[in-house]
Each structure stands twice: as C-alpha cells, then as structure tokens.
LUMMI-759631 format. One line per 2 residues: number of its first residue (from 1); their letters; for each residue x, y, z of N, C-alpha, C. Coordinates in steps of 0.001 Angstrom, whole numbers. Layout:
LUMMI-759631
NUM	a	X,Y,Z,X,Y,Z,X,Y,Z  ...
end
This chain:
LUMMI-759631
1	xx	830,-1194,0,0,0,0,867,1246,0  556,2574,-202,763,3403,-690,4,4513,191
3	xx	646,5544,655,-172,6884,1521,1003,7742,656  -322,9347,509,148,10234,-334,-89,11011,472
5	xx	568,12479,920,-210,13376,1241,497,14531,749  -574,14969,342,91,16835,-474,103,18017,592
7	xx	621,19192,-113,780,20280,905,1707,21234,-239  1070,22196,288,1650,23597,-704,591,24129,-1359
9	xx	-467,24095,-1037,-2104,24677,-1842,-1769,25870,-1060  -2793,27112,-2135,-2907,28267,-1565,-3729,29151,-2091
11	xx	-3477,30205,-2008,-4272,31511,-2772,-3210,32735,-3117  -2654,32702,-4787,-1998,33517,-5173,-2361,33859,-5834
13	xx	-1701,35401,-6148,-2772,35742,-7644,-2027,35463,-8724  -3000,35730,-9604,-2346,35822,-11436,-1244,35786,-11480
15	xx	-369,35659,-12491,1010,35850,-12863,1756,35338,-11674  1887,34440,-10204,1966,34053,-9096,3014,32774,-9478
17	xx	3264,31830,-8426,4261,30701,-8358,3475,29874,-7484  3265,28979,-7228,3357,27943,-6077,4154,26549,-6101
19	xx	4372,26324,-5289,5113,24751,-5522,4229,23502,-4369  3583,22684,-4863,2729,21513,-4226,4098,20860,-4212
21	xx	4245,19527,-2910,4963,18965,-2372,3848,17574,-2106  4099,16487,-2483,3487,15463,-2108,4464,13773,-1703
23	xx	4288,13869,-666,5015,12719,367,4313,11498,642  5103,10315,-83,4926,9021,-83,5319,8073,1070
25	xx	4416,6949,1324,4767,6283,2521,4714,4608,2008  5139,3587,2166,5139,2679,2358,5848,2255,849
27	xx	5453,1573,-190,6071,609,-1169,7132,1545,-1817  8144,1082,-2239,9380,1751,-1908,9236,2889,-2961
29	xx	9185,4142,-2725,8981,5765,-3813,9571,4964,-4763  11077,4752,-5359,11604,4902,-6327,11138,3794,-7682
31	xx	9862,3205,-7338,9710,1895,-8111,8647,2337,-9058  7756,3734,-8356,6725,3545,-9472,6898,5426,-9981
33	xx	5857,5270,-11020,5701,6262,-11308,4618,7146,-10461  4736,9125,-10405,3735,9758,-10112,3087,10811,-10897
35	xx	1800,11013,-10668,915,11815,-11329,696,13027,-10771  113,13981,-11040,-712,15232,-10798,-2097,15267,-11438
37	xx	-3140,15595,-10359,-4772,15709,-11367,-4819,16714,-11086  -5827,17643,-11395,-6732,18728,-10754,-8014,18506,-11665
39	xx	-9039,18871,-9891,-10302,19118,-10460,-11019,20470,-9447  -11206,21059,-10704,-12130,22581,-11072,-13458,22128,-10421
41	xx	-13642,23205,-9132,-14963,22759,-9112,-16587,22836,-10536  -17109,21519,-10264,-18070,21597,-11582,-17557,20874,-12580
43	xx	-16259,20613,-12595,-15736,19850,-13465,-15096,18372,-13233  -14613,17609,-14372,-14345,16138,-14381,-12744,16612,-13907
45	xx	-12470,15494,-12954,-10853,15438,-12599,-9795,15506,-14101  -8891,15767,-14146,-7521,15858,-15231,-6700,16114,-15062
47	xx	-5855,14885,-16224,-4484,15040,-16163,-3898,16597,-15887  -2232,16759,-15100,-1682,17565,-15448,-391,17683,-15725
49	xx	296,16357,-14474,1577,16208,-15567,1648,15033,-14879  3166,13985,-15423,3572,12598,-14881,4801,12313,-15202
51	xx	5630,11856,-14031,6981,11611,-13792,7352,10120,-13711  8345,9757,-15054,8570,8346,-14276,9453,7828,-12981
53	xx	9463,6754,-12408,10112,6375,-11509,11189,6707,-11158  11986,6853,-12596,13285,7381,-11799,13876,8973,-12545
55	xx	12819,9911,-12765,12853,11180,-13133,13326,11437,-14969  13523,10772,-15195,13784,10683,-16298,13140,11050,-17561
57	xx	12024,10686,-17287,10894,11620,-18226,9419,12208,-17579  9252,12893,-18387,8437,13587,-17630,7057,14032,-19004
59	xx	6049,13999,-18591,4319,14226,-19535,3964,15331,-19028  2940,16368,-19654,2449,17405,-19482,1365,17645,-20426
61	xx	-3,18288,-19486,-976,18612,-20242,-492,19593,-21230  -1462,20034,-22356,-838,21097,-22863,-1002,22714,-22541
63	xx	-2290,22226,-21328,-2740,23438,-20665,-1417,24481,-19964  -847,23234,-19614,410,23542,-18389,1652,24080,-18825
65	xx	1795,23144,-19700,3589,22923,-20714,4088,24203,-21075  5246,24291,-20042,5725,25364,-20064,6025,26698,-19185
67	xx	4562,26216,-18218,4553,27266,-16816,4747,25828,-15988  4406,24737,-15855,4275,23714,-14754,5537,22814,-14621
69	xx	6293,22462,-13602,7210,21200,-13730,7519,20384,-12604  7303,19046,-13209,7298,17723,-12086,8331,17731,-12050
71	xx	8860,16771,-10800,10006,17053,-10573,10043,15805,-8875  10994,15028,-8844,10761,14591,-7152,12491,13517,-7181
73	xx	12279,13571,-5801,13307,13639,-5123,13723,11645,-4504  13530,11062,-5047,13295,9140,-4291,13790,9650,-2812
75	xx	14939,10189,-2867,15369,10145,-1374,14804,10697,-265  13360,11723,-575,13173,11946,485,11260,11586,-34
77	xx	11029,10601,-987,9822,10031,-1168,8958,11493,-1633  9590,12191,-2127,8469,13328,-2591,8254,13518,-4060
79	xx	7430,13758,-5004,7613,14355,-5769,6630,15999,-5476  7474,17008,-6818,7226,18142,-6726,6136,18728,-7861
81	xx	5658,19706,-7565,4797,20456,-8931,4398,21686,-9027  5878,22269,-9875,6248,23859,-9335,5391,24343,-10221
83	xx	4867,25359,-9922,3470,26092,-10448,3847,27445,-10699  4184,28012,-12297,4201,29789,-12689,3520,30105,-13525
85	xx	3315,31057,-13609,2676,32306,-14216,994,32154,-14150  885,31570,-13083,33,30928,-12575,-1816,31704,-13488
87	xx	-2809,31221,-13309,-3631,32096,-14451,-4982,31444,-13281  -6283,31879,-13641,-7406,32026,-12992,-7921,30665,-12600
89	xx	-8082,30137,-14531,-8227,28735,-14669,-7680,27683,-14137  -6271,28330,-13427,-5749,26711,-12690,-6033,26543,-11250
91	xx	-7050,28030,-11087,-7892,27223,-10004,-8842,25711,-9522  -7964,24793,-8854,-8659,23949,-8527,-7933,22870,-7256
93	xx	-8863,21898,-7052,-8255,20780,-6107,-7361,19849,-6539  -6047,20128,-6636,-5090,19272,-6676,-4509,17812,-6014
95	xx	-4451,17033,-6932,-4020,15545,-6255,-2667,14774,-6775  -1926,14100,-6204,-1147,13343,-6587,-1476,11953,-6766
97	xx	-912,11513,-7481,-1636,9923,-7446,-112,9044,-7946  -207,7932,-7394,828,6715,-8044,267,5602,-8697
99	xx	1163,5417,-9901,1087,4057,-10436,2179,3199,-10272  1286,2223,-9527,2211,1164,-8601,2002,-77,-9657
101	xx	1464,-105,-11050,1199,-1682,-11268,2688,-1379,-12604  2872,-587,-12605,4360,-385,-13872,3803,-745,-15058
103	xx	3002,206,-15812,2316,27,-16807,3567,752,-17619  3432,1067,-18427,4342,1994,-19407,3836,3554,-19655
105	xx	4927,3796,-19506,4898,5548,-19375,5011,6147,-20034  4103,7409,-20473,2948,7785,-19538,1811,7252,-19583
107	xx	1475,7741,-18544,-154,7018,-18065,-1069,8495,-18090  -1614,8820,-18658,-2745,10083,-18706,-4221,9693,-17657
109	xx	-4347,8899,-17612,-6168,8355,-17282,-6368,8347,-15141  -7280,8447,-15072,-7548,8609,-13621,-7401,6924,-13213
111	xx	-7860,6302,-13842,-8277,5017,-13558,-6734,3973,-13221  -5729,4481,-13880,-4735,4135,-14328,-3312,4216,-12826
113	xx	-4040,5044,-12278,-3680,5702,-10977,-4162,4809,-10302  -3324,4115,-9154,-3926,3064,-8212,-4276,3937,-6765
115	xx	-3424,4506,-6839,-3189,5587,-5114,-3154,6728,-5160  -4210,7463,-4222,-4410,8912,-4559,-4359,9774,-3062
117	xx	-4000,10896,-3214,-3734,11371,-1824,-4759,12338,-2112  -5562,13009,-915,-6659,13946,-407,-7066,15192,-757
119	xx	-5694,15652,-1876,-5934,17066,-2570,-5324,18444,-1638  -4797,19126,-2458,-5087,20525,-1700,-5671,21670,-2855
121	xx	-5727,22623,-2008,-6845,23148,-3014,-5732,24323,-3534  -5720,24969,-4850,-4871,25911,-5376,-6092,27244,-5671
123	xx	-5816,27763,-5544,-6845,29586,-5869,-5794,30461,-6223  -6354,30989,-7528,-5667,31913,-7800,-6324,33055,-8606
125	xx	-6345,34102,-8011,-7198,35299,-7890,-6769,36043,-9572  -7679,36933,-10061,-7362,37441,-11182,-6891,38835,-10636
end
C-alpha cells in the first residue's frame, strides 16, 4: 500500500508561483511512477503532468507545458509540482496519485492511478 499526502495549496494571484509537495509512505517511492490531477470545481478530474520512476521523463498537459514542472526527489519520497505564471483557470483541487502496477509511461487516465492522496486546493485570484 501506498499513503500520499500533499501540501503547498494556496491563494496567489495571477502571474503568481506555487510549488505543491506530495510525500509518499510505504512501497518503496523509487519503483513507481507519479501523477498530478486537478479538479475545477463543476468539473471532471484531469491530467496535469507525470513523472517516471526514476525522473527521467516527464508528460504534461498542454494546458500547463511550459509554466508547470514535475520534478521529485526518491530520497526523500516526494515528488514536486512547481506552479508559474500561474492564471485564474488553474484554479482547482489538486491531487497526486501513483502508479504502482508499472504500466508503461505515460499514463494520462484517472483510472490508471492506483493511489491517490486527499488534494489541496490551489486559488488563484485574477
């Protein structure tokens, strides 16, 4: 099993930075790959970006590509998801998720994600 928990949600405005931090517990970080979702309230959860196991490559919506970057650390079980030029629309509830079954990378789909941590919420003011 697998525990996620995020941290780094906030309320910045427009043109802003944030960086989400999400910390893994139990089956060993460096084996699987991790995700990023967000869901907009009113809206269906979605992709936003995905890191493989051992950092090496990295997926991105095309919403993001370019202001957003994954990024994590095996040694201290985190991955990262530095957030610029931040815009209205990327207001929403952010999640990390792992794929623990080693499908081939990338994985885009919610379903595809075995383990999901609780969200934090991102706001960002116009």
């Amino acid at each position: 099993q697998v525990q996620l928990v995020e941290s780094g949600g906030g309320l910045v405005q427009a043109g802003g930075s944030l960086r989400l931090s999400c910390t893994a517990s139990g089956r060993t970080f460096s084996t699987y790959a991790m995700g990023w979702f967000r869901q907009a309230q009113g809206k269906e959860r979605e992709f936003v970006a995905a890191i493989k196991w051992s950092g090496s490559n990295t997926d991105y919506a095309d919403s993001v590509k370019g202001r957003f970057t994954i990024s994590r650390d095996n040694a201290k079980n985190t991955v990262y998801l530095q957030m610029n030029s931040l815009k209205p629309e990327d207001t929403a509830v952010y999640y990390c998720a792992a794929e623990t079954l080693l499908r081939p990378f990338p994985r885009r789909l919610q379903y595809e994600y075995d383990h999901w941590g609780q969200g934090t919420q991102v706001t960002v003011s116009a």
